[in-house]
C-alpha positions as protocol buffer text, in pm:
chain_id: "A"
residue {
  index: 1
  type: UNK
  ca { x: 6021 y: 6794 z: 14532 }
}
residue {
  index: 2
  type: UNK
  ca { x: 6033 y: 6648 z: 14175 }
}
residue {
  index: 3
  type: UNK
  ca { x: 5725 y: 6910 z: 14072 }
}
residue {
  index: 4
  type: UNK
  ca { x: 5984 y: 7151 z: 14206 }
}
residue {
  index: 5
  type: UNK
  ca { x: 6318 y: 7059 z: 14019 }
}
residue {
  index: 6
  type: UNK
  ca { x: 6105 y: 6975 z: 13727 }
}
residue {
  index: 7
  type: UNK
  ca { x: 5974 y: 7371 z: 13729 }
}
residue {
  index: 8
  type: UNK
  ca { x: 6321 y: 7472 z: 13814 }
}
residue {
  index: 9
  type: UNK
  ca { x: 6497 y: 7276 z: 13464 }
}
residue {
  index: 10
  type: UNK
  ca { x: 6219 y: 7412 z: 13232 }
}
residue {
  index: 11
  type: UNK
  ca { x: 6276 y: 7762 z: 13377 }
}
residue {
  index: 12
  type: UNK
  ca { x: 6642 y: 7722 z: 13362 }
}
residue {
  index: 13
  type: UNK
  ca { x: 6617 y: 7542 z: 12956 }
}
residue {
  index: 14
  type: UNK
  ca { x: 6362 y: 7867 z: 12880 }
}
residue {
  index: 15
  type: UNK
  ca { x: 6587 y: 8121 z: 12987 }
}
residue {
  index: 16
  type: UNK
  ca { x: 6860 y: 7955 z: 12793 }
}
residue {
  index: 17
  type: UNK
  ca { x: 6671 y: 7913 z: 12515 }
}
residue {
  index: 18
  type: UNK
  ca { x: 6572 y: 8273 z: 12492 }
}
residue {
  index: 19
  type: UNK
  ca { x: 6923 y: 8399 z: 12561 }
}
residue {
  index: 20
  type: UNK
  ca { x: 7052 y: 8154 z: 12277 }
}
residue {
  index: 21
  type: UNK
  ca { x: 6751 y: 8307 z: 12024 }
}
residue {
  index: 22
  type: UNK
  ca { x: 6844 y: 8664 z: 12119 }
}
residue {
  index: 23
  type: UNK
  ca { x: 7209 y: 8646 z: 12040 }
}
residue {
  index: 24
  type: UNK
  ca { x: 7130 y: 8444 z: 11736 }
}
residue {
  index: 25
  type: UNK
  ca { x: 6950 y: 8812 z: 11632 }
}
residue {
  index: 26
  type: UNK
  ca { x: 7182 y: 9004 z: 11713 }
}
residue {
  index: 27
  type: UNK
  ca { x: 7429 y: 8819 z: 11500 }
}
residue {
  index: 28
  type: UNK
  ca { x: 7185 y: 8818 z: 11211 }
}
residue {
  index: 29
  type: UNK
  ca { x: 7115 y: 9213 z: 11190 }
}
residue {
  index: 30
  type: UNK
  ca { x: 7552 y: 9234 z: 11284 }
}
residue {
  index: 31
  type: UNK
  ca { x: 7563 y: 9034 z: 10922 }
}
residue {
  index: 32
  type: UNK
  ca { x: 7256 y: 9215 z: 10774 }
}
residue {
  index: 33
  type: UNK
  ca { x: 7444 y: 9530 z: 10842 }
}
residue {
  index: 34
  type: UNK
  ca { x: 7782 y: 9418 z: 10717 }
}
residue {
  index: 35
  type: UNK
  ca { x: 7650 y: 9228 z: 10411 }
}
residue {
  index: 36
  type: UNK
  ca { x: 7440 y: 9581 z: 10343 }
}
residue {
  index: 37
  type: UNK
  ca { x: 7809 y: 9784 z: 10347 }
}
residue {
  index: 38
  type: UNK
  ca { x: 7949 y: 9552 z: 10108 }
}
residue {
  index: 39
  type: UNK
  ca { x: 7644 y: 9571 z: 9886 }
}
residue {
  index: 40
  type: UNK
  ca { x: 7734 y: 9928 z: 9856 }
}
residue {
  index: 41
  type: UNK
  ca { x: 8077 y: 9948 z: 9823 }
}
residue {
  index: 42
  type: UNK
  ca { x: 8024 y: 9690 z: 9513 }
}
residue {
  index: 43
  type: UNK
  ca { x: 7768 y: 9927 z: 9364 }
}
residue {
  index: 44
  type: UNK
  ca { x: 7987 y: 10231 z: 9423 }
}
residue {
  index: 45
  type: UNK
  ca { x: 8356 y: 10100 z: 9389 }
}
residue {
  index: 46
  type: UNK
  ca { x: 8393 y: 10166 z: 9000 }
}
residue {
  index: 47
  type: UNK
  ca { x: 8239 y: 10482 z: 9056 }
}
residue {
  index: 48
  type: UNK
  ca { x: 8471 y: 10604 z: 9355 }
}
residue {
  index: 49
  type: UNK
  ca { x: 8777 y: 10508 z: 9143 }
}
residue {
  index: 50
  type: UNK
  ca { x: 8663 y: 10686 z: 8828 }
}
residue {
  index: 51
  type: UNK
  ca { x: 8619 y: 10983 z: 9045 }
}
residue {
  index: 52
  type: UNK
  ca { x: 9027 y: 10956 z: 9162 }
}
residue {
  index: 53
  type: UNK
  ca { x: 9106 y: 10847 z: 8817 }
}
residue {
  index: 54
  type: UNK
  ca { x: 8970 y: 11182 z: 8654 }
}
residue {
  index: 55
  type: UNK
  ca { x: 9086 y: 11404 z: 9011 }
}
residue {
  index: 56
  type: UNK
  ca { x: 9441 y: 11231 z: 8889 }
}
residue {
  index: 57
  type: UNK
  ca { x: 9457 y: 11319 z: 8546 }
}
residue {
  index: 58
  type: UNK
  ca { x: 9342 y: 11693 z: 8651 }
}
residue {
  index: 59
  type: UNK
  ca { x: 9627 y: 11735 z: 8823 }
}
residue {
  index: 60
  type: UNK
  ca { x: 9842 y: 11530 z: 8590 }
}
residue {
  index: 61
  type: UNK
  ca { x: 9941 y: 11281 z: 8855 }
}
residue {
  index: 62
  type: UNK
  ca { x: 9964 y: 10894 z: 8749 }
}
residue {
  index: 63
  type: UNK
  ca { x: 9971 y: 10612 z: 9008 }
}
residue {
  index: 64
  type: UNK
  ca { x: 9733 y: 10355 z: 9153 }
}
residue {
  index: 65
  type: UNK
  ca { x: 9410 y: 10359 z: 9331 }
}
residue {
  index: 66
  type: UNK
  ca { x: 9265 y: 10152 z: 9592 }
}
residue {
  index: 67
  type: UNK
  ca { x: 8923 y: 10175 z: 9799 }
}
residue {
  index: 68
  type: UNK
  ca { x: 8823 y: 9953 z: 10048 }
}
residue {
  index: 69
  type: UNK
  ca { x: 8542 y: 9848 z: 10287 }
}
residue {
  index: 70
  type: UNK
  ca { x: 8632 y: 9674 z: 10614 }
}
residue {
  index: 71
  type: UNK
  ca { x: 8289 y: 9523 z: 10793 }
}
residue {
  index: 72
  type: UNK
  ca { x: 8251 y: 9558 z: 11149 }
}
residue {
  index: 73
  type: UNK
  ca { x: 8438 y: 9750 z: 11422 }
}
residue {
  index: 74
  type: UNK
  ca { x: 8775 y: 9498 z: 11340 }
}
residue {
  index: 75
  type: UNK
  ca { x: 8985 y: 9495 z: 11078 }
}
residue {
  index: 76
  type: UNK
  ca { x: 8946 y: 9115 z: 11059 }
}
residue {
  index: 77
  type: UNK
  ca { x: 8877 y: 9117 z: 10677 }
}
residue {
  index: 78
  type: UNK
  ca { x: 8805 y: 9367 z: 10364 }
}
residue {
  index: 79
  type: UNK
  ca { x: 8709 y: 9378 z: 10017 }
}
residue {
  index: 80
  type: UNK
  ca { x: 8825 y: 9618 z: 9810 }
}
residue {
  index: 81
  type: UNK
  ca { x: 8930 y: 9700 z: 9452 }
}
residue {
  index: 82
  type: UNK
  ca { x: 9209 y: 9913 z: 9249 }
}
residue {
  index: 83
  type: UNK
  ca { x: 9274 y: 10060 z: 8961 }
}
residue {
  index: 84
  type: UNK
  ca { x: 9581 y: 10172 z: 8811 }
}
residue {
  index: 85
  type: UNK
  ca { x: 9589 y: 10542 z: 8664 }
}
residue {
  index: 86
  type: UNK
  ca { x: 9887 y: 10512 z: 8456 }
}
residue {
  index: 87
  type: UNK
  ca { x: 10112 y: 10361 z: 8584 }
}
residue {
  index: 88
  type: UNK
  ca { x: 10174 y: 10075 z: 8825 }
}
residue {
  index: 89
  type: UNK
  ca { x: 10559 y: 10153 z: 8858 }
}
residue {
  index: 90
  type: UNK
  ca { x: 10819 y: 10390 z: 8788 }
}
residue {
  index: 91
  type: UNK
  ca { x: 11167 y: 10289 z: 8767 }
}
residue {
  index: 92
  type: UNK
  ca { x: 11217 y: 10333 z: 9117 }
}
residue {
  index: 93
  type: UNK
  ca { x: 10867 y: 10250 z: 9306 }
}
residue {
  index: 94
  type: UNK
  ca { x: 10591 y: 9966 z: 9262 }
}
residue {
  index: 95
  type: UNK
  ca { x: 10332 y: 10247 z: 9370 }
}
residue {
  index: 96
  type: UNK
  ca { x: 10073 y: 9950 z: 9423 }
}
residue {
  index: 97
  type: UNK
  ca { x: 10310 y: 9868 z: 9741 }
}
residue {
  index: 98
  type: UNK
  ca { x: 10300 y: 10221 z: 9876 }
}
residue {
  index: 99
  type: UNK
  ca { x: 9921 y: 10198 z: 9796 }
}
residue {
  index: 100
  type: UNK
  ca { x: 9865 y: 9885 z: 9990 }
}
residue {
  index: 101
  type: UNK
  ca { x: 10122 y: 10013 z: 10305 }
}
residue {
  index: 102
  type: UNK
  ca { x: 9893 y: 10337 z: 10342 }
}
residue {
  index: 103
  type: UNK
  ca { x: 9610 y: 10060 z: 10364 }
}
residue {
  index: 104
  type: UNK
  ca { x: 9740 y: 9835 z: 10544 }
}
residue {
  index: 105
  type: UNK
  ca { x: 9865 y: 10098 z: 10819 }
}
residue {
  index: 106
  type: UNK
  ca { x: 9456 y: 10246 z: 10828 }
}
residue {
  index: 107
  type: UNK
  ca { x: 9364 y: 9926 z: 10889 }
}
residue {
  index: 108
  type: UNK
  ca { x: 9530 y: 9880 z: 11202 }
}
residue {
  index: 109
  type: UNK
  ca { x: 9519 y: 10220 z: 11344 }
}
residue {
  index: 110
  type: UNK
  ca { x: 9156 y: 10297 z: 11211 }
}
residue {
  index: 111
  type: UNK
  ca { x: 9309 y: 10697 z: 11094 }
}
residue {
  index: 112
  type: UNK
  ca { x: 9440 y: 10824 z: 10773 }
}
residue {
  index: 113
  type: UNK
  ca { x: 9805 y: 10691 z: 10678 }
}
residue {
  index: 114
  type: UNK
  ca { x: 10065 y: 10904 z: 10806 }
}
residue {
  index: 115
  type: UNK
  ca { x: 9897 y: 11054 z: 11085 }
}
residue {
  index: 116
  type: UNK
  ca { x: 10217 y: 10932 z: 11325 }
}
residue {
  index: 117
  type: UNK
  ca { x: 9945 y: 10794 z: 11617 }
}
residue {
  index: 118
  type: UNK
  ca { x: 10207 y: 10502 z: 11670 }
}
residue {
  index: 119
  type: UNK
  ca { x: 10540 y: 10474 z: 11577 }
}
residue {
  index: 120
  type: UNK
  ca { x: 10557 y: 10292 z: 11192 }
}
residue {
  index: 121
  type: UNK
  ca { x: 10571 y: 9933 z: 11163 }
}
residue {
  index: 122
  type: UNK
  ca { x: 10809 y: 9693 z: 10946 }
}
residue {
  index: 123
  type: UNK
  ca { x: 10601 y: 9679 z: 10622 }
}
residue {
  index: 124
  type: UNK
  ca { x: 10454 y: 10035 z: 10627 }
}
residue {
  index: 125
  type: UNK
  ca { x: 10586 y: 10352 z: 10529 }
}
residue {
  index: 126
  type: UNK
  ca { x: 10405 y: 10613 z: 10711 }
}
residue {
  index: 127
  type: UNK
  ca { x: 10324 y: 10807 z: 10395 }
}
residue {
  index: 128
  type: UNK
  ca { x: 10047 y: 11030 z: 10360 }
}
residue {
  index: 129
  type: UNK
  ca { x: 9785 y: 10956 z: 10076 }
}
residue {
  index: 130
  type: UNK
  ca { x: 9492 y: 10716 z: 10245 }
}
residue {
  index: 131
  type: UNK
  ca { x: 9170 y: 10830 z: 10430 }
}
residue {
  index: 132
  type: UNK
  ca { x: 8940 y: 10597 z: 10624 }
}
residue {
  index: 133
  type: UNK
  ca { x: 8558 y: 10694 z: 10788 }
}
residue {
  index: 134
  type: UNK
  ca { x: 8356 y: 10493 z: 11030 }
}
residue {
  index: 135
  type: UNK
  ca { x: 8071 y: 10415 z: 10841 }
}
residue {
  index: 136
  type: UNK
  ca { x: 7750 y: 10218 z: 11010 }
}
residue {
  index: 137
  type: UNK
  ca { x: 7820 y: 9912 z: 10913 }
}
residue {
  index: 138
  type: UNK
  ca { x: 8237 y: 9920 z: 10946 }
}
residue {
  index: 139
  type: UNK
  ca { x: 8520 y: 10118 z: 10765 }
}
residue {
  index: 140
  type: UNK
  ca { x: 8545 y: 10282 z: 10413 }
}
residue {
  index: 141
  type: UNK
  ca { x: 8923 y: 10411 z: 10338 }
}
residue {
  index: 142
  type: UNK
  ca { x: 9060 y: 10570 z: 9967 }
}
residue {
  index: 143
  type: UNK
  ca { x: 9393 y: 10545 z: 9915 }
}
residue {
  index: 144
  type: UNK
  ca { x: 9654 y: 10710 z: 9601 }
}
residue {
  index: 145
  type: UNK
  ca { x: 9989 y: 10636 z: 9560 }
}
residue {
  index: 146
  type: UNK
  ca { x: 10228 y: 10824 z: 9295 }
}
residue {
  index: 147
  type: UNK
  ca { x: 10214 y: 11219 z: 9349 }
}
residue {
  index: 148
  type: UNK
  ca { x: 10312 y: 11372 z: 9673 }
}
residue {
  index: 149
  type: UNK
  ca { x: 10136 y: 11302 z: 9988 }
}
residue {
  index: 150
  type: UNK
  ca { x: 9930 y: 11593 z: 9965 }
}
residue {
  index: 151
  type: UNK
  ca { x: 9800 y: 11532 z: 9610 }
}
residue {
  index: 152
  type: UNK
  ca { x: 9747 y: 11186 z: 9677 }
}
residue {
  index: 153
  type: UNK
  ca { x: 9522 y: 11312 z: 9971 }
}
residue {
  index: 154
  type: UNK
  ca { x: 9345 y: 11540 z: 9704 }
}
residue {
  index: 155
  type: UNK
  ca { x: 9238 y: 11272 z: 9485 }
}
residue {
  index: 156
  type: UNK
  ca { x: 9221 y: 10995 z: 9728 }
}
residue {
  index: 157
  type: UNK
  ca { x: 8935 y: 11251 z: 9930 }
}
residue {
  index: 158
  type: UNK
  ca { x: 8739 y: 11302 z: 9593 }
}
residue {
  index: 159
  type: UNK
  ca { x: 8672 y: 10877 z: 9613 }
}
residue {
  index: 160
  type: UNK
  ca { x: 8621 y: 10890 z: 9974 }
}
residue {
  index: 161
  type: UNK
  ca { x: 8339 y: 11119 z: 9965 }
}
residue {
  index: 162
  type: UNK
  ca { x: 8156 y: 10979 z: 9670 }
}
residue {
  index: 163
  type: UNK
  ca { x: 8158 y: 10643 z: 9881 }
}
residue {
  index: 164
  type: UNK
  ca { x: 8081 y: 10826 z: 10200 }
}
residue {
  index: 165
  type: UNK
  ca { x: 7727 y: 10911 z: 10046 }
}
residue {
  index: 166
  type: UNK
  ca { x: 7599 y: 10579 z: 10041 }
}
residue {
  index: 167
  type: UNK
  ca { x: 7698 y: 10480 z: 10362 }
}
């Protein structure tokens, strides 16, 4: 009987043990993959703003630009990184509030900003002007603030899609 119990508890501790080891992996590659997405969004960041900066001027458009990366399938946390392309404010708007509202509204509904799939929350705006992809490793988004909402798409797109490459 002891034999027996004593067969049954290492059999029992194994399984455990292996259970314990394989979601200890699978945790490891979750933050491999992560940590990889925010290795390139550093890389490319400066770029992808550059690239809005310039689509900006083109169109003669000043305002601020943001991109992001948001690990994982939860917006939990982010890293991201703006630049202003002109001008922060203008006598009437602090466009790196709108900037941050479009954000802040893709990162709860995981779609572009003003795409009306809820009703708008206290704090956003609803404007139009920041994109967000699934990526492998979690959530890229481009956002403009300070033309109309279609130009701000314009620009905001030209970012996206340089950071999209990497991904």
């Amino acid at each position: 009987m002891n034999k027996l119990l004593l067969i049954l508890a290492l059999t029992i501790i194994s399984g455990l043990s292996l259970s314990v080891q394989a979601q200890k992996k699978n945790l490891e590659v979750k933050t491999e993959s992560n940590n990889s997405g925010e290795k390139i969004f550093m890389k490319q960041a400066d770029r992808s703003l550059a690239l809005i900066e310039e689509a900006a001027q083109k169109i003669s458009i000043k305002g601020v630009a943001i991109v992001a990366f948001i690990p994982g399938d939860v917006s939990k946390t982010w890293i991201s990184k703006m630049k202003v392309v002109g001008n922060l404010t203008t006598e009437s708007a602090n466009l790196l509030g709108i900037a941050y509202t479009k954000a802040s509204e893709m990162a709860d509904t995981h779609k572009d900003s003003g795409s009306g799939v809820r009703k708008v929350l206290s704090g956003e705006l609803g404007y139009q002007g920041g994109l967000i992809r699934k990526v492998n490793s979690g959530y890229i988004l481009a956002v403009f603030s300070g033309g109309s909402g279609e130009q701000d798409l314009e620009v905001a797109k030209i970012g996206l899609d340089w950071l999209n490459k990497f991904y």
